[in-house]
C-alpha positions as CSV (number, residue, x, y, z in Angstrom):
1,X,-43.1,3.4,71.2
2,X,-42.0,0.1,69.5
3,X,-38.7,-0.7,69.0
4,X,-37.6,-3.9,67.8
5,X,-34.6,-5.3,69.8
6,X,-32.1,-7.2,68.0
7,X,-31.3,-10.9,69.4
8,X,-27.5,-11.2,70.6
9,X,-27.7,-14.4,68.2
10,X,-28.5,-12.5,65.0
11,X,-25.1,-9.8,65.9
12,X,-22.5,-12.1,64.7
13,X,-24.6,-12.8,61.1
14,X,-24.9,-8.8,60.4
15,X,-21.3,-8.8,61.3
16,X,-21.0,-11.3,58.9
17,X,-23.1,-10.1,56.6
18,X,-21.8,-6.2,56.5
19,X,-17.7,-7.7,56.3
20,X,-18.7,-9.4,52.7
21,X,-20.0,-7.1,51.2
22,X,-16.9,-5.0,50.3
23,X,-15.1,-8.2,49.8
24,X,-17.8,-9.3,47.6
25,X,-17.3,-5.7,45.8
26,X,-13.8,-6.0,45.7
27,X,-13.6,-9.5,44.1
28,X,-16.0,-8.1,41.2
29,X,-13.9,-4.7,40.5
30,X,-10.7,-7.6,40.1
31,X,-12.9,-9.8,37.6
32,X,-13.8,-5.9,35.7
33,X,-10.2,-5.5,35.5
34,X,-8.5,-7.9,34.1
35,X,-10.7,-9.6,31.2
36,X,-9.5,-10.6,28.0
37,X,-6.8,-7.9,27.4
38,X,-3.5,-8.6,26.3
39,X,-1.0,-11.3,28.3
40,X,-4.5,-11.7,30.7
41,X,-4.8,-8.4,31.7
42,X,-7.7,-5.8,30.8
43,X,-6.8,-3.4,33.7
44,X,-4.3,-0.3,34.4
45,X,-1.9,-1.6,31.9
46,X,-4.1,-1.5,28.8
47,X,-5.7,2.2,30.1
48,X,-2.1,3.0,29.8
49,X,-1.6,1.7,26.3
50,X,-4.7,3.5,25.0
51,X,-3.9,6.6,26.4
52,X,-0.4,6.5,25.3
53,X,-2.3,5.5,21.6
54,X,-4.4,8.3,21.8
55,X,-2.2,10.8,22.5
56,X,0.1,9.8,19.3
57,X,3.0,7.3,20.2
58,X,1.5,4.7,18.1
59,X,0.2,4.6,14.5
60,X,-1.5,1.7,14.2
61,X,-2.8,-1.0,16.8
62,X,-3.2,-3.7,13.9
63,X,-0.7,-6.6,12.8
64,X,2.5,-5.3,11.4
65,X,3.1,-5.4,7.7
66,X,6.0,-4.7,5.3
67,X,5.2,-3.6,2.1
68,X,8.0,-3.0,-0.6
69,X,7.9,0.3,-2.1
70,X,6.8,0.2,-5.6
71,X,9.1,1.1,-8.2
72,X,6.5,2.7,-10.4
73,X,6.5,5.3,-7.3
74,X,9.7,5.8,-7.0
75,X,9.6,9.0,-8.8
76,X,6.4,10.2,-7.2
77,X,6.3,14.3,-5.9
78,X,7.2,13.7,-1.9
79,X,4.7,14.9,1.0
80,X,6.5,15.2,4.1
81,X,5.0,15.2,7.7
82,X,3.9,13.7,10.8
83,X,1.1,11.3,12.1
84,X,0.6,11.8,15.8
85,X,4.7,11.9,16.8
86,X,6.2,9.8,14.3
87,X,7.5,11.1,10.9
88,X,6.4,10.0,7.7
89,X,7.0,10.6,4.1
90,X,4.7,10.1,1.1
91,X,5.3,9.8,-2.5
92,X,1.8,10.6,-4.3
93,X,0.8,11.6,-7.5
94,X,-2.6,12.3,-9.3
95,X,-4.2,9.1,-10.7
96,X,-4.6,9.0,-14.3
97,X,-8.7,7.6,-14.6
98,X,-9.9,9.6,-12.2
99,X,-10.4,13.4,-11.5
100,X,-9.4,15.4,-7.9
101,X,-7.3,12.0,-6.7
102,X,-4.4,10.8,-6.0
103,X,-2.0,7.0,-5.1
104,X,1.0,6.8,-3.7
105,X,2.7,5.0,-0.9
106,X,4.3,6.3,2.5
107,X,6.5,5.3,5.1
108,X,7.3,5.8,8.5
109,X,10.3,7.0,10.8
110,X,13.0,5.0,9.0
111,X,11.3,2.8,8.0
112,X,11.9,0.2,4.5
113,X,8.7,-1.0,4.7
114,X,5.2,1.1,3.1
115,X,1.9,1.6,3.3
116,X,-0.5,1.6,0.1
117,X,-2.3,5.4,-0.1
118,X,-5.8,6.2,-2.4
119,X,-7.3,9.6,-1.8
120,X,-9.2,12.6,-3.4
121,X,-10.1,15.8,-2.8
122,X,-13.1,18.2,-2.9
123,X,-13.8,22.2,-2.0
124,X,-10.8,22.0,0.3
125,X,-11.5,19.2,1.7
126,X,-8.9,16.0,1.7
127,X,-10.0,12.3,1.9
128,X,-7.3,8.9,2.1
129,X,-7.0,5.7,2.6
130,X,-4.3,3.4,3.4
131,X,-3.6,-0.4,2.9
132,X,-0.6,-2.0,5.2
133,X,-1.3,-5.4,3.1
134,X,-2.4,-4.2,0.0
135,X,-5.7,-5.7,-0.1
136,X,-7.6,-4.1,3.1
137,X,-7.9,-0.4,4.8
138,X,-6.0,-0.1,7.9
139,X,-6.3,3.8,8.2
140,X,-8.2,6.7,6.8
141,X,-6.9,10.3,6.9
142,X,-9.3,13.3,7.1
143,X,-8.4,17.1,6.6
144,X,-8.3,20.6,5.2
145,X,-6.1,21.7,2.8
146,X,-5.0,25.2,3.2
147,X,-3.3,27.8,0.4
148,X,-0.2,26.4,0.7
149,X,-1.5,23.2,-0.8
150,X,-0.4,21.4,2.9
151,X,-3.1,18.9,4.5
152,X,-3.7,19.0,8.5
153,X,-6.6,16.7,9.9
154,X,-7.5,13.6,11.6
155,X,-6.1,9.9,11.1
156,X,-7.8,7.2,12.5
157,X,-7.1,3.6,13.2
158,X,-9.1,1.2,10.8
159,X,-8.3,-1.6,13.3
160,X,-9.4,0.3,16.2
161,X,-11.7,3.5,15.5
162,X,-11.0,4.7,19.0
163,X,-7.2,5.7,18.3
164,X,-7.5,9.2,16.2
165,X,-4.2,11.0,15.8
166,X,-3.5,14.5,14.3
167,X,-1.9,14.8,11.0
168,X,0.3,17.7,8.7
169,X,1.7,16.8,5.8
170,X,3.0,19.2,3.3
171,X,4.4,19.3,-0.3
172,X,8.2,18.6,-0.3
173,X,10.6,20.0,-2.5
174,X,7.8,22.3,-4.1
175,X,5.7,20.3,-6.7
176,X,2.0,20.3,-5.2
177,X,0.0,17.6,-6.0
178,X,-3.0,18.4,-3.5
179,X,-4.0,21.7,-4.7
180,X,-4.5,24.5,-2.1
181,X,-7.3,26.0,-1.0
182,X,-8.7,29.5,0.7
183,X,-11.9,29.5,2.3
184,X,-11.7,33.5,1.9
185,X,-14.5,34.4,0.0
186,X,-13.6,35.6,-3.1
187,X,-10.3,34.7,-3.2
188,X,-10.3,32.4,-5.9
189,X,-7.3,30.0,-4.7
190,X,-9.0,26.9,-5.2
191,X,-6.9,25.0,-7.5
192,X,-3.2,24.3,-8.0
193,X,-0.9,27.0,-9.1
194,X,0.7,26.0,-13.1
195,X,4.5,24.7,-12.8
196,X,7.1,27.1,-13.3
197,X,8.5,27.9,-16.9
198,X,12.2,26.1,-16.5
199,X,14.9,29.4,-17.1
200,X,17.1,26.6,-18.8
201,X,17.4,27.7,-22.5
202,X,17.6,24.6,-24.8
203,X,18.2,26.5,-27.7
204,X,22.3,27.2,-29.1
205,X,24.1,30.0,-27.9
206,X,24.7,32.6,-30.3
């Protein structure tokens, strides 16, 4: 039987050899990790960041913006709720030119500062937009509205698609604007209930 016998010369470059190759590998995981990220790093850091994103203790990855609440909202019905962890507050109203919709601004936490809202809805089914700079989207909200006229979906980063955080929001003080809606068959809740007839008599007292 043949077998070939290694020369004591070539030992050292196999040696040699073998030794780079997980210094090779290891130099090439380094150059994987830390691209183009933030302050030069694209490693553990940013995982971190995204995760942290995902899981709802951010809103938005894009610039920050401060847009002064309009006054012509100012008396607007108020949605309260949250996006992800934070808190926010809307005040929306149905547009005037256009059927099932609605504009309105909201803010976050404590914020002063607001973002621009444009939305409609459809068989129970609740579609938004937001502006942070009046001019572009930087977030669109997706959901269900349920008989109590409260939303719960999806929100998702405009800037960065990737970041998609639960939302609930929920008519405040009782005026809905977003009209519930019961899948139940047959149940016929598919539209706002009418206003309440104010008990306050205007008429003189006898």
């Amino acid at each position: 039987m043949f077998r070939p016998v290694l020369s004591s010369t070539l030992h050292p470059l196999i040696l040699a050899a073998a030794m780079a190759v997980p210094i090779a590998a290891t130099a090439a995981g380094d150059a994987l990790s830390t691209g183009g990220g933030q302050g030069g790093s694209f490693g553990i850091n940013d995982a971190i960041r995204a995760g942290e994103a995902q899981r709802g203790t951010t809103l938005s990855t894009g610039p920050a913006r401060m847009l002064a609440p309009r006054q012509e909202y100012a008396q607007y019905p108020v949605y309260v709720g949250t996006v992800g962890d934070k808190q926010v507050r809307m005040r929306v109203a149905p547009k005037t030119d256009t059927r099932d919709s609605l504009q309105g601004e909201y803010s976050i936490g404590d914020g002063k500062g607001v973002r621009l809202l444009s939305g409609e809805w459809d068989n129970g089914t609740f579609l938004m937009e937001e502006s942070d700079d009046g001019t572009r989207v930087s977030g669109n909200w997706e959901g269900q509205i349920d008989r109590q006229g409260a939303v719960r979906g999806t929100w998702t980063d405009a800037y960065n698609p990737a970041i998609v955080l639960p939302f609930f929001i929920r008519p405040f003080g009782g005026y809905l604007v977003i009209p519930p809606f019961d899948m139940t068959p047959g149940s016929g809740v598919t539209y706002a209930p009418p206003p309440p007839k104010s008990s306050i008599s205007t008429g003189k007292s006898r």
